[in-house]
PyMOL Python script that loads the backbone (N, CA, C, O; Angstrom):
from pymol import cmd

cmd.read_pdbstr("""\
ATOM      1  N   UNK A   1     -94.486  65.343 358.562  1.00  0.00           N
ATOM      2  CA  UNK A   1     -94.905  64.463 359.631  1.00  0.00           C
ATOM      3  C   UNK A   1     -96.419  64.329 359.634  1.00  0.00           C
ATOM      4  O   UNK A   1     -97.116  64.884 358.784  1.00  0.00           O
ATOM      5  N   UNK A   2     -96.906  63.583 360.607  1.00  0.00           N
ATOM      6  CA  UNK A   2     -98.467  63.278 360.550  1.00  0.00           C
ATOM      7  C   UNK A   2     -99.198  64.285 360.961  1.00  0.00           C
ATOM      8  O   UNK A   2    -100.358  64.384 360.562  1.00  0.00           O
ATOM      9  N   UNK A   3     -98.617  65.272 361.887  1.00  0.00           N
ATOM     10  CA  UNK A   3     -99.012  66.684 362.188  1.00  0.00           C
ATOM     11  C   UNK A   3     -99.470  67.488 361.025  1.00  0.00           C
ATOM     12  O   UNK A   3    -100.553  68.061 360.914  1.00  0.00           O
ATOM     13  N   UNK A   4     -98.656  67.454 360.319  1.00  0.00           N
ATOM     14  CA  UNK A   4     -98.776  68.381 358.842  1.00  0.00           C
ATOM     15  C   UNK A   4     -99.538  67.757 358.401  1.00  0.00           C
ATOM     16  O   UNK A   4    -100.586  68.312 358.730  1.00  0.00           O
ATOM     17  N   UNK A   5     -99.852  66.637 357.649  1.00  0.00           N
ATOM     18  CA  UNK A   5    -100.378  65.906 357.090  1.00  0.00           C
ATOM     19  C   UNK A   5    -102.294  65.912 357.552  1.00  0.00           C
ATOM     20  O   UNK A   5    -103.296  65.826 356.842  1.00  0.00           O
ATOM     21  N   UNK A   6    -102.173  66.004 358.516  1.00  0.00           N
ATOM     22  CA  UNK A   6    -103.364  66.212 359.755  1.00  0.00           C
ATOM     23  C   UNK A   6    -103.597  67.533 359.400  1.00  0.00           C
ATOM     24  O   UNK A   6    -104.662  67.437 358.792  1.00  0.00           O
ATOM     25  N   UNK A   7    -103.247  68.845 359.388  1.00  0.00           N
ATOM     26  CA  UNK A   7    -103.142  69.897 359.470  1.00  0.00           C
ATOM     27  C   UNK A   7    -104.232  70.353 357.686  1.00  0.00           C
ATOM     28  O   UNK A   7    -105.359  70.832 357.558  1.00  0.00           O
ATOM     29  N   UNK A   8    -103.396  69.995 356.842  1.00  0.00           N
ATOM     30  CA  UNK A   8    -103.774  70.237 355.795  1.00  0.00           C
ATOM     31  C   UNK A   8    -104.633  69.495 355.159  1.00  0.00           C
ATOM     32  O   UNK A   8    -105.110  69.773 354.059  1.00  0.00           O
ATOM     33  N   UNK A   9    -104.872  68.518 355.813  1.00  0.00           N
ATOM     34  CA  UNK A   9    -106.431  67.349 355.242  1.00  0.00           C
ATOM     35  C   UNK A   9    -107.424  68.761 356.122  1.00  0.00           C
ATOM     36  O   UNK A   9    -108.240  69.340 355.405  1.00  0.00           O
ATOM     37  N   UNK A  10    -107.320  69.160 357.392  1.00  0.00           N
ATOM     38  CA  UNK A  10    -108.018  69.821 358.097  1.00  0.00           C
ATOM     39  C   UNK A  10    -108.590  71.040 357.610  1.00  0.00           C
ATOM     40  O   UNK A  10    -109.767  71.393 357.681  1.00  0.00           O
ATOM     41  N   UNK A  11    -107.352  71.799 356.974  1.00  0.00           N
ATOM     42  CA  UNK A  11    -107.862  72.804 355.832  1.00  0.00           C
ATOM     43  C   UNK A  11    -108.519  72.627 354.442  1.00  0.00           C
ATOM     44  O   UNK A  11    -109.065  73.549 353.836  1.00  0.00           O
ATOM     45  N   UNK A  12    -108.430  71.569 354.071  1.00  0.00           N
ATOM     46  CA  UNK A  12    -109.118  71.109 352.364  1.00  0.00           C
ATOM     47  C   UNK A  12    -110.582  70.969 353.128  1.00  0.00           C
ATOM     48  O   UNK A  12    -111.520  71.712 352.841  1.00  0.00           O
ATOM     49  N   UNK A  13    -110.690  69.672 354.385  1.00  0.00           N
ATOM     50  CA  UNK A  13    -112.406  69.680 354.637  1.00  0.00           C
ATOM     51  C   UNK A  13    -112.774  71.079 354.842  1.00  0.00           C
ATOM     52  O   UNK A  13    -113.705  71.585 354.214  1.00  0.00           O
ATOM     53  N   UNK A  14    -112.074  71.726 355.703  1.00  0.00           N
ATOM     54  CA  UNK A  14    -112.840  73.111 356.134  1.00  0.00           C
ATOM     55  C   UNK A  14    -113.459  73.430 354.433  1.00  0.00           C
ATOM     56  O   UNK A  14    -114.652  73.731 354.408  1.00  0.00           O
ATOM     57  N   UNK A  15    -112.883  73.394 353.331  1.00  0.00           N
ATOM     58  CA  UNK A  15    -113.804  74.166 352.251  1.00  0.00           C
ATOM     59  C   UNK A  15    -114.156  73.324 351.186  1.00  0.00           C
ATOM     60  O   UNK A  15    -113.994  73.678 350.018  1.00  0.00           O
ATOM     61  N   UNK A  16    -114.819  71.793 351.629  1.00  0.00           N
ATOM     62  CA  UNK A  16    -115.556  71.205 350.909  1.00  0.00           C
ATOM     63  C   UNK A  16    -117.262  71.582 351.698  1.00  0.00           C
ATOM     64  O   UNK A  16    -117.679  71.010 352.706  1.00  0.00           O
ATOM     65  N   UNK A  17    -117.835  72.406 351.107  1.00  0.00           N
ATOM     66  CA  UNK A  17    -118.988  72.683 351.533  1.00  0.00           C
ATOM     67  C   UNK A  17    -120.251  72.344 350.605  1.00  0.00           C
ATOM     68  O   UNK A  17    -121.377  72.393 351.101  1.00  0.00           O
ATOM     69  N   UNK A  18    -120.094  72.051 349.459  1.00  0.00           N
ATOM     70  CA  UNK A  18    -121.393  71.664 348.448  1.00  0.00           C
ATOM     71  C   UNK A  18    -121.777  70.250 348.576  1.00  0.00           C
ATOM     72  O   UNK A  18    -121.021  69.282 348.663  1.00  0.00           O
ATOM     73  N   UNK A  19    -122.942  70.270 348.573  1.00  0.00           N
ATOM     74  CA  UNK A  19    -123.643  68.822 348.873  1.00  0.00           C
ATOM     75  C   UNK A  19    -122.543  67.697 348.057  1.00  0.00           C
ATOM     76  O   UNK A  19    -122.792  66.579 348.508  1.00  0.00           O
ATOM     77  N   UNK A  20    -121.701  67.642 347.278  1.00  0.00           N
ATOM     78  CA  UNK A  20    -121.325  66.717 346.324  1.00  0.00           C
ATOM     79  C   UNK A  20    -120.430  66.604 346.511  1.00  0.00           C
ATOM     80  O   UNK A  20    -119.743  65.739 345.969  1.00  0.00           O
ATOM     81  N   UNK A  21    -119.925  67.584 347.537  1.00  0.00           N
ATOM     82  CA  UNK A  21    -118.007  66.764 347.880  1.00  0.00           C
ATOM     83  C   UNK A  21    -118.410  66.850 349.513  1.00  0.00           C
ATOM     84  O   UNK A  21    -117.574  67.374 350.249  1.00  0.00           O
ATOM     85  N   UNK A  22    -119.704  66.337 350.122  1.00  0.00           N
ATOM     86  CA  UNK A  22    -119.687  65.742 351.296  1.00  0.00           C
ATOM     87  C   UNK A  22    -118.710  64.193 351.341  1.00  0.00           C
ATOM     88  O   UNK A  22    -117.826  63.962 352.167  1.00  0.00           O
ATOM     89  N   UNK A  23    -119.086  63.406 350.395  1.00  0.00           N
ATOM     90  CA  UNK A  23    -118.755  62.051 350.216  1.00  0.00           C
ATOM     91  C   UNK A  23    -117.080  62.263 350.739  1.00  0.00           C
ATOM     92  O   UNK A  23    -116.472  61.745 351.676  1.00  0.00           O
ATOM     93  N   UNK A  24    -116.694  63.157 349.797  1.00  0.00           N
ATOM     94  CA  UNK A  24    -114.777  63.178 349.569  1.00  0.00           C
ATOM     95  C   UNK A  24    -114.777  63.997 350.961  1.00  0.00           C
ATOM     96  O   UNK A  24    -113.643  63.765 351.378  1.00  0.00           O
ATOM     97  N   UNK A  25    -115.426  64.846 351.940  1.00  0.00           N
ATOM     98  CA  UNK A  25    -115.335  65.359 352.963  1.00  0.00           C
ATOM     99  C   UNK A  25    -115.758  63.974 353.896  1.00  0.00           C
ATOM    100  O   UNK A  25    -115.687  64.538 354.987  1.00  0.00           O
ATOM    101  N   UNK A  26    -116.062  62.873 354.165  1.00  0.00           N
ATOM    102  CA  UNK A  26    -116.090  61.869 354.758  1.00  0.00           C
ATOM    103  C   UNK A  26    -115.396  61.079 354.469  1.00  0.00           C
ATOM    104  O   UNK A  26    -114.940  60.448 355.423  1.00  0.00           O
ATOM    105  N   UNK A  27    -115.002  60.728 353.310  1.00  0.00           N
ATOM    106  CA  UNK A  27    -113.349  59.922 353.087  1.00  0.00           C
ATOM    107  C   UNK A  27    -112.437  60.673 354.040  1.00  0.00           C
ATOM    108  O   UNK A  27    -112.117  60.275 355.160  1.00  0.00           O
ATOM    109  N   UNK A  28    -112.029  61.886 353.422  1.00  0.00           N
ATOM    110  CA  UNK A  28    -110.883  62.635 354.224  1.00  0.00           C
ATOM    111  C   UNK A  28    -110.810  62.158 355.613  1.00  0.00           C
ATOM    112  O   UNK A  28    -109.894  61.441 356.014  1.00  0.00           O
ATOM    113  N   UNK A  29    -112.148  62.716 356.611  1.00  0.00           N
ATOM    114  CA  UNK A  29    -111.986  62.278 357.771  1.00  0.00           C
ATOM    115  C   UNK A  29    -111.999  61.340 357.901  1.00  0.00           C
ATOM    116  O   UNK A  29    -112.212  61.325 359.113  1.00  0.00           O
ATOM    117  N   UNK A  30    -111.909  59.804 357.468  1.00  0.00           N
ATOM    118  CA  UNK A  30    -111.359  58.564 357.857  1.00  0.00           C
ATOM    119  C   UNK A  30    -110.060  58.565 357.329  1.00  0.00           C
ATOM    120  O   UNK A  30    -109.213  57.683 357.470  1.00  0.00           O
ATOM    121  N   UNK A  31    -109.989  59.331 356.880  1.00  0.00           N
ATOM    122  CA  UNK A  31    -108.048  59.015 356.418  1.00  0.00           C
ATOM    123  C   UNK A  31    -107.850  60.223 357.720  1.00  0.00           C
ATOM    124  O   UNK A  31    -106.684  60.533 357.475  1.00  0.00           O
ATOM    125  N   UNK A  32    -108.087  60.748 358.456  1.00  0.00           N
ATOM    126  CA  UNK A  32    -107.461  61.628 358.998  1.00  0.00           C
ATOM    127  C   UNK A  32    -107.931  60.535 360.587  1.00  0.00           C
ATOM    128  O   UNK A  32    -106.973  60.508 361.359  1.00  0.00           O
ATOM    129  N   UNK A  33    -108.756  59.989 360.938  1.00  0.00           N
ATOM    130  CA  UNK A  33    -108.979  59.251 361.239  1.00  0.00           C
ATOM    131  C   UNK A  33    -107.713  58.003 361.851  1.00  0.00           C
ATOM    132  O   UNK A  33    -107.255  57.960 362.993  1.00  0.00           O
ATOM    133  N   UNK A  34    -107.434  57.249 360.904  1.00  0.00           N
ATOM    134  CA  UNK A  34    -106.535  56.552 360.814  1.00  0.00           C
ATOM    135  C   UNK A  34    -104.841  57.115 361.248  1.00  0.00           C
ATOM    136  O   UNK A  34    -104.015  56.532 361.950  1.00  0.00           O
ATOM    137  N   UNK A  35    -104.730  58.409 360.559  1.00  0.00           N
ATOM    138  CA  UNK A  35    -103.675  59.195 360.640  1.00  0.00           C
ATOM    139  C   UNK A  35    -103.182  58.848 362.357  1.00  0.00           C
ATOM    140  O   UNK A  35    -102.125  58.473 362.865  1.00  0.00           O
ATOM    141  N   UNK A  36    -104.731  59.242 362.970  1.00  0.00           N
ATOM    142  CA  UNK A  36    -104.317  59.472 364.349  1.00  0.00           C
ATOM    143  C   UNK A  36    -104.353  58.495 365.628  1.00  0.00           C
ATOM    144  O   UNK A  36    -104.174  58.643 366.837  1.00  0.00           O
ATOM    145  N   UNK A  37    -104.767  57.112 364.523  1.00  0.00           N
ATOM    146  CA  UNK A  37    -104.484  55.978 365.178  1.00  0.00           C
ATOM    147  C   UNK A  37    -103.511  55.235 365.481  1.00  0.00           C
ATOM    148  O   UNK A  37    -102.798  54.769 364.592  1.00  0.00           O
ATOM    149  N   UNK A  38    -103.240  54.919 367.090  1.00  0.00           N
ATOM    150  CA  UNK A  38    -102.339  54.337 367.481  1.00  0.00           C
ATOM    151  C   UNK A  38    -101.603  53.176 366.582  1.00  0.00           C
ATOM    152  O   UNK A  38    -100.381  53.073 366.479  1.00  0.00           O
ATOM    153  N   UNK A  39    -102.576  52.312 365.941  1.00  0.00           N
ATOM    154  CA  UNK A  39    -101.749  51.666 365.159  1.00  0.00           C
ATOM    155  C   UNK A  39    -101.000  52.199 363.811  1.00  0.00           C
ATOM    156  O   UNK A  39     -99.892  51.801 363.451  1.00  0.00           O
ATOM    157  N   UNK A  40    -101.639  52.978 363.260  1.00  0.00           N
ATOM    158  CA  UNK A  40    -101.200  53.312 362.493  1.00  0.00           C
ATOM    159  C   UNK A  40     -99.809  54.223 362.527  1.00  0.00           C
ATOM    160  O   UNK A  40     -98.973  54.402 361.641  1.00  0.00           O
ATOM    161  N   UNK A  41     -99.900  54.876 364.275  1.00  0.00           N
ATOM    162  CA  UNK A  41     -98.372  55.216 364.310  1.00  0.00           C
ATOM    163  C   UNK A  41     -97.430  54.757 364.401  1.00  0.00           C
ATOM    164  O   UNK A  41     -96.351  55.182 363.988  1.00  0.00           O
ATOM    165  N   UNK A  42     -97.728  53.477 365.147  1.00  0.00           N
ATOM    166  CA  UNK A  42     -96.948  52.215 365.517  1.00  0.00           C
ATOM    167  C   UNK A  42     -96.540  51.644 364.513  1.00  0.00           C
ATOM    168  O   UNK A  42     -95.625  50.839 364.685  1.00  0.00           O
ATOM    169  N   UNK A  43     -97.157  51.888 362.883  1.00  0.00           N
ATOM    170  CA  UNK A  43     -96.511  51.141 361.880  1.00  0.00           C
ATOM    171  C   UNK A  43     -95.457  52.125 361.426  1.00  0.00           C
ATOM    172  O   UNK A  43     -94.252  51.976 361.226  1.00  0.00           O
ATOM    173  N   UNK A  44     -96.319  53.258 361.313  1.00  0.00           N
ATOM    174  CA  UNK A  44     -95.091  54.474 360.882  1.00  0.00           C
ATOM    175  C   UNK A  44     -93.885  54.443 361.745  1.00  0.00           C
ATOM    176  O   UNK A  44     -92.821  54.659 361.167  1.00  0.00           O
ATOM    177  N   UNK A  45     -93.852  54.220 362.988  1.00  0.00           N
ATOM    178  CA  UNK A  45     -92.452  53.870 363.733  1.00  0.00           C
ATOM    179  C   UNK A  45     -91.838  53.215 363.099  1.00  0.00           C
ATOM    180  O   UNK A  45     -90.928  53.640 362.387  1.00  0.00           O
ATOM    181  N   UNK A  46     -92.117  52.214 363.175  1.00  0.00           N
ATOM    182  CA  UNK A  46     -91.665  50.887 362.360  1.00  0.00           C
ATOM    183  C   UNK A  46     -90.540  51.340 361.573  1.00  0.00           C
ATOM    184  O   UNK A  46     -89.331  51.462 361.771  1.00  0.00           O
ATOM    185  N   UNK A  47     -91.673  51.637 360.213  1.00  0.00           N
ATOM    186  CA  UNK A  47     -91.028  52.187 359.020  1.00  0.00           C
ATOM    187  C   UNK A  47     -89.991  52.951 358.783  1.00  0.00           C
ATOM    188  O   UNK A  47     -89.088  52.882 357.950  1.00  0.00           O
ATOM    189  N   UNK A  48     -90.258  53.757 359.700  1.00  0.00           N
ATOM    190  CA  UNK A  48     -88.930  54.810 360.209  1.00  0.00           C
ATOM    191  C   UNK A  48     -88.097  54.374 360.903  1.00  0.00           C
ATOM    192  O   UNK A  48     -87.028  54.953 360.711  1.00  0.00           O
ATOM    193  N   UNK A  49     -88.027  53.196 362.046  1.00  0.00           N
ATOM    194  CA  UNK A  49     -87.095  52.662 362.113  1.00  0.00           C
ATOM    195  C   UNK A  49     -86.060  51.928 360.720  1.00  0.00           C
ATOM    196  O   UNK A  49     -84.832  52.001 360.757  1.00  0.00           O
ATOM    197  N   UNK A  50     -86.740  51.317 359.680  1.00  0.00           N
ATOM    198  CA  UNK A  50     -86.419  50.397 359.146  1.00  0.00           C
ATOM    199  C   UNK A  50     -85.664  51.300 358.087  1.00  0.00           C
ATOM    200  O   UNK A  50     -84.604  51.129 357.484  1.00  0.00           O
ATOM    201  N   UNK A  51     -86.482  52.199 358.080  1.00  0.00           N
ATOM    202  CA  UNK A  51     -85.854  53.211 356.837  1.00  0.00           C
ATOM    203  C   UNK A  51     -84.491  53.655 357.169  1.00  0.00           C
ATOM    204  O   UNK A  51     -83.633  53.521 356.296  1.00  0.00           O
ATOM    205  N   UNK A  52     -84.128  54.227 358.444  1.00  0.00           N
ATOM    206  CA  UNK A  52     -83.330  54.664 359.331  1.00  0.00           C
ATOM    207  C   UNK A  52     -82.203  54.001 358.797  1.00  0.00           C
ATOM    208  O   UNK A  52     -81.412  54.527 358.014  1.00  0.00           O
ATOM    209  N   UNK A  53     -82.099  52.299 359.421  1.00  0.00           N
ATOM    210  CA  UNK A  53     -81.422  51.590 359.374  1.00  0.00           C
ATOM    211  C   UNK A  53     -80.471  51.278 358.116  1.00  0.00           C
ATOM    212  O   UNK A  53     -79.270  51.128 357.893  1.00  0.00           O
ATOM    213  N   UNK A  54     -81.754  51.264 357.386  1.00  0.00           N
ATOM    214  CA  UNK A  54     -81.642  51.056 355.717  1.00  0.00           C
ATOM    215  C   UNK A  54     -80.782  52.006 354.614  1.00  0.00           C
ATOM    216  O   UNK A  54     -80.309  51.691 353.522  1.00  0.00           O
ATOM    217  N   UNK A  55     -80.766  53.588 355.500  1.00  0.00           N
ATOM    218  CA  UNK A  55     -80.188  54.605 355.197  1.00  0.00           C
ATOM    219  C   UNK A  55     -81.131  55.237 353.746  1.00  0.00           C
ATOM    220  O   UNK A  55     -80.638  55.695 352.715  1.00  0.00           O
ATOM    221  N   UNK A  56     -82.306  55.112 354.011  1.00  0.00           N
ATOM    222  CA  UNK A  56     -83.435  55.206 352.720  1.00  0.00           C
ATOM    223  C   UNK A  56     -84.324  56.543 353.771  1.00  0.00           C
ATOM    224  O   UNK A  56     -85.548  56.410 353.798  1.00  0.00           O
ATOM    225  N   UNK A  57     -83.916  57.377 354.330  1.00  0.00           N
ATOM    226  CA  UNK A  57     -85.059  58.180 355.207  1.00  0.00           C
ATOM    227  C   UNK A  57     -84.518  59.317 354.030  1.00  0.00           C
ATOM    228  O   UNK A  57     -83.414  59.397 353.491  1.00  0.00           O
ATOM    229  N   UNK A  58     -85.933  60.288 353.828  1.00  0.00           N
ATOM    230  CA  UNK A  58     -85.801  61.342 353.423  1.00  0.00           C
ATOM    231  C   UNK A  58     -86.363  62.773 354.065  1.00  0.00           C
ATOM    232  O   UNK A  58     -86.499  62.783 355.288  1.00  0.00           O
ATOM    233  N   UNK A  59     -86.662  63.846 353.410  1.00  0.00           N
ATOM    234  CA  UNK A  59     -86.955  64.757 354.112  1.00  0.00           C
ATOM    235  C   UNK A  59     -88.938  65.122 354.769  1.00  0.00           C
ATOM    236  O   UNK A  59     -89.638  65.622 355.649  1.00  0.00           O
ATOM    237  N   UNK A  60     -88.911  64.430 353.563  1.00  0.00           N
ATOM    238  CA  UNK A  60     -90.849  64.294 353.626  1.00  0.00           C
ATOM    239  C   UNK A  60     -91.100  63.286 354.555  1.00  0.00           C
ATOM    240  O   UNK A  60     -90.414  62.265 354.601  1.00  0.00           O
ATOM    241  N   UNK A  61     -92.180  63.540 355.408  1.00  0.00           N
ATOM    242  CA  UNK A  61     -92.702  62.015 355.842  1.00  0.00           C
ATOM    243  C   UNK A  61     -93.800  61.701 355.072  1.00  0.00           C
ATOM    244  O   UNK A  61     -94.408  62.566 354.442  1.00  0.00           O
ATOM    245  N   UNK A  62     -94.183  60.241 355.069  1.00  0.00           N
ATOM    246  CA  UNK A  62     -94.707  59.489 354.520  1.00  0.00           C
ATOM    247  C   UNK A  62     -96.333  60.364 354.636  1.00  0.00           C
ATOM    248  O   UNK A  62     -96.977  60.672 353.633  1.00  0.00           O
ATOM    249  N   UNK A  63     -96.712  60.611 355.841  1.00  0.00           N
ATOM    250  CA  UNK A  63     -98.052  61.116 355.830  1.00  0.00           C
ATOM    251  C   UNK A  63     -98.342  62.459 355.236  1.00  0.00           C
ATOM    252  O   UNK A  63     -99.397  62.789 354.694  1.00  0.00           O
ATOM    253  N   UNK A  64     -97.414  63.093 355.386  1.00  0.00           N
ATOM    254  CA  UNK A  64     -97.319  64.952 354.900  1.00  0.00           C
ATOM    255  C   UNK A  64     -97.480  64.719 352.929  1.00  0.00           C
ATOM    256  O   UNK A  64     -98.267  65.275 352.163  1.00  0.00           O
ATOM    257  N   UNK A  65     -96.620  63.906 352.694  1.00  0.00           N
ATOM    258  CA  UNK A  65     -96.266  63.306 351.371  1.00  0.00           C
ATOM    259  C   UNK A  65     -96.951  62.978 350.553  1.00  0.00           C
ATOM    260  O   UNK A  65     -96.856  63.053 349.328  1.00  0.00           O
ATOM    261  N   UNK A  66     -97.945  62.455 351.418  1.00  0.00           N
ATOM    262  CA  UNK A  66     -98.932  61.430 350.988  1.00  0.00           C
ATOM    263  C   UNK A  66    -100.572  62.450 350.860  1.00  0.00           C
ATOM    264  O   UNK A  66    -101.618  62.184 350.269  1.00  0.00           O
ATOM    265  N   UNK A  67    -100.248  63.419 351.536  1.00  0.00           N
ATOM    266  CA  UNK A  67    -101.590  64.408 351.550  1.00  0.00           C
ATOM    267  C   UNK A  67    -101.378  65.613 350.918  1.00  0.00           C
ATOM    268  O   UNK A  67    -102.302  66.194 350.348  1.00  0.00           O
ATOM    269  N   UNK A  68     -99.905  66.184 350.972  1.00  0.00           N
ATOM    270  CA  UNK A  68     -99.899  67.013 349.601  1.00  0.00           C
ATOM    271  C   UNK A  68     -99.934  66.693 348.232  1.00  0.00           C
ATOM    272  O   UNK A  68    -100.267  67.520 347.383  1.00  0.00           O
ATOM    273  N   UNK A  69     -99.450  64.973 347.846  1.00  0.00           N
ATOM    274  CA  UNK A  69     -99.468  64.856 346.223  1.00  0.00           C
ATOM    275  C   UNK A  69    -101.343  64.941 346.292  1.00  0.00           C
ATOM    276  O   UNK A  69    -101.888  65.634 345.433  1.00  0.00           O
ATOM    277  N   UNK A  70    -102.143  64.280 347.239  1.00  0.00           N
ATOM    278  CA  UNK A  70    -103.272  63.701 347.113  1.00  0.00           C
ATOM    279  C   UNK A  70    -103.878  65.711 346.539  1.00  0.00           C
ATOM    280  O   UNK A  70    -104.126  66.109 345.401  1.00  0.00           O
ATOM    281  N   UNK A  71    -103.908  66.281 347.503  1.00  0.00           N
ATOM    282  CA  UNK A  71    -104.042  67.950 347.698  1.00  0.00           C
ATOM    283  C   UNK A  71    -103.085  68.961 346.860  1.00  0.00           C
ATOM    284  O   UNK A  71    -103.075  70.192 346.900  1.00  0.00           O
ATOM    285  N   UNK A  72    -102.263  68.052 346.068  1.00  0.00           N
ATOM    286  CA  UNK A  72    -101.519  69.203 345.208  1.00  0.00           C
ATOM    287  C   UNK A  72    -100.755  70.607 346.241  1.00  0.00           C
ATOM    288  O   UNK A  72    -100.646  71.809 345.997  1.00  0.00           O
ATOM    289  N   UNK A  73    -100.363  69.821 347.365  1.00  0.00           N
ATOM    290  CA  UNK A  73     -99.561  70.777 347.535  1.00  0.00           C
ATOM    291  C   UNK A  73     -98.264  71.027 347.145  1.00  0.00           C
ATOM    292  O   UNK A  73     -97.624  70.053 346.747  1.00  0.00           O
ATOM    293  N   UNK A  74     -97.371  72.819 347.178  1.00  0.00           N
ATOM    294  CA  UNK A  74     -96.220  72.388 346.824  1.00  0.00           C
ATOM    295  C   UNK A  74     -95.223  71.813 347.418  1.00  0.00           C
ATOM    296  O   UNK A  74     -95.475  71.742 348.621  1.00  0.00           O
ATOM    297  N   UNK A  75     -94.236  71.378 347.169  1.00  0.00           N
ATOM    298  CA  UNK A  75     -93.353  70.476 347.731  1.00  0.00           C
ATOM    299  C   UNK A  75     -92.257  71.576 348.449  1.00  0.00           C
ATOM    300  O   UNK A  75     -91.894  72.497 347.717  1.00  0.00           O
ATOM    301  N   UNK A  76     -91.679  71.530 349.913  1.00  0.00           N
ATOM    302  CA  UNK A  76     -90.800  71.992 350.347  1.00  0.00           C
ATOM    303  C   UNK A  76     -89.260  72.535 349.753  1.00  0.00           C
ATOM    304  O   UNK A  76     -88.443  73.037 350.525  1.00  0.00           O
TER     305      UNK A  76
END
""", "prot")
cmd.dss("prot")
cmd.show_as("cartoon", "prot")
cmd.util.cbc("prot")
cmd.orient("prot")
Protein backbone atom coordinates (compact mmCIF):
# COMPACT_ATOMS: atom_id res chain seq x y z
CA UNK A 1 0.00 0.00 0.00
CA UNK A 2 1.07 3.71 -0.12
CA UNK A 3 1.90 3.43 3.60
CA UNK A 4 4.67 1.02 2.84
CA UNK A 5 5.66 2.53 -0.07
CA UNK A 6 5.93 5.95 2.02
CA UNK A 7 7.65 4.08 4.72
CA UNK A 8 10.56 2.77 2.75
CA UNK A 9 11.24 5.83 0.33
CA UNK A 10 11.50 7.32 4.14
CA UNK A 11 14.22 4.90 5.06
CA UNK A 12 16.45 5.04 1.68
CA UNK A 13 16.37 9.25 2.19
CA UNK A 14 17.23 8.81 5.83
CA UNK A 15 20.80 7.37 4.32
CA UNK A 16 21.40 9.39 1.29
CA UNK A 17 23.79 11.74 3.06
CA UNK A 18 26.79 12.66 0.52
CA UNK A 19 26.62 15.83 -1.29
CA UNK A 20 25.87 13.75 -4.67
CA UNK A 21 22.85 11.83 -3.90
CA UNK A 22 21.22 15.13 -2.47
CA UNK A 23 19.66 15.47 -6.09
CA UNK A 24 18.14 11.58 -5.88
CA UNK A 25 17.29 12.63 -2.04
CA UNK A 26 15.02 15.52 -3.61
CA UNK A 27 13.52 13.44 -6.35
CA UNK A 28 12.50 10.86 -3.69
CA UNK A 29 10.73 13.48 -1.70
CA UNK A 30 8.61 14.61 -4.60
CA UNK A 31 7.70 11.17 -5.36
CA UNK A 32 6.86 10.77 -1.76
CA UNK A 33 5.28 13.98 -2.13
CA UNK A 34 2.82 13.02 -4.68
CA UNK A 35 2.37 9.57 -2.91
CA UNK A 36 0.50 11.63 -0.35
CA UNK A 37 -1.52 13.62 -2.57
CA UNK A 38 -5.06 13.68 -2.57
CA UNK A 39 -5.15 13.30 -6.14
CA UNK A 40 -3.02 10.97 -6.54
CA UNK A 41 -5.07 8.76 -4.11
CA UNK A 42 -8.09 9.46 -5.82
CA UNK A 43 -6.51 7.93 -8.93
CA UNK A 44 -5.23 4.95 -7.04
CA UNK A 45 -8.96 4.43 -5.93
CA UNK A 46 -9.92 4.46 -9.16
CA UNK A 47 -7.57 1.90 -10.25
CA UNK A 48 -8.44 -0.33 -7.61
CA UNK A 49 -11.77 0.01 -8.24
CA UNK A 50 -11.31 -0.90 -11.89
CA UNK A 51 -8.89 -3.58 -11.15
CA UNK A 52 -11.39 -5.05 -8.64
CA UNK A 53 -13.99 -5.22 -11.15
CA UNK A 54 -11.75 -6.48 -13.82
CA UNK A 55 -10.70 -9.36 -11.46
CA UNK A 56 -6.83 -8.19 -12.30
CA UNK A 57 -6.08 -7.06 -8.32
CA UNK A 58 -3.04 -8.62 -6.90
CA UNK A 59 -1.22 -8.86 -3.72
CA UNK A 60 1.28 -5.82 -4.12
CA UNK A 61 -0.03 -2.40 -4.41
CA UNK A 62 0.91 -0.35 -7.07
CA UNK A 63 2.86 2.17 -4.76
CA UNK A 64 4.75 -0.45 -2.38
CA UNK A 65 5.62 -2.18 -5.92
CA UNK A 66 6.66 0.54 -7.44
CA UNK A 67 9.29 1.61 -4.58
CA UNK A 68 10.69 -1.70 -3.86
CA UNK A 69 11.61 -2.65 -7.67
CA UNK A 70 12.86 1.23 -7.77
CA UNK A 71 14.89 0.29 -4.03
CA UNK A 72 15.51 -3.35 -4.75
CA UNK A 73 13.52 -4.50 -2.22
CA UNK A 74 12.65 -8.12 -1.62
CA UNK A 75 9.43 -9.15 -2.75
CA UNK A 76 6.86 -10.61 -0.12
Amino acid sequence: DTDRALVLLEEYCKKLRKPEEQQLKKAIRKVMGIFKSSLFQALLGSFEKKATRHGTTSHTSLPAALACDVLGCPKD
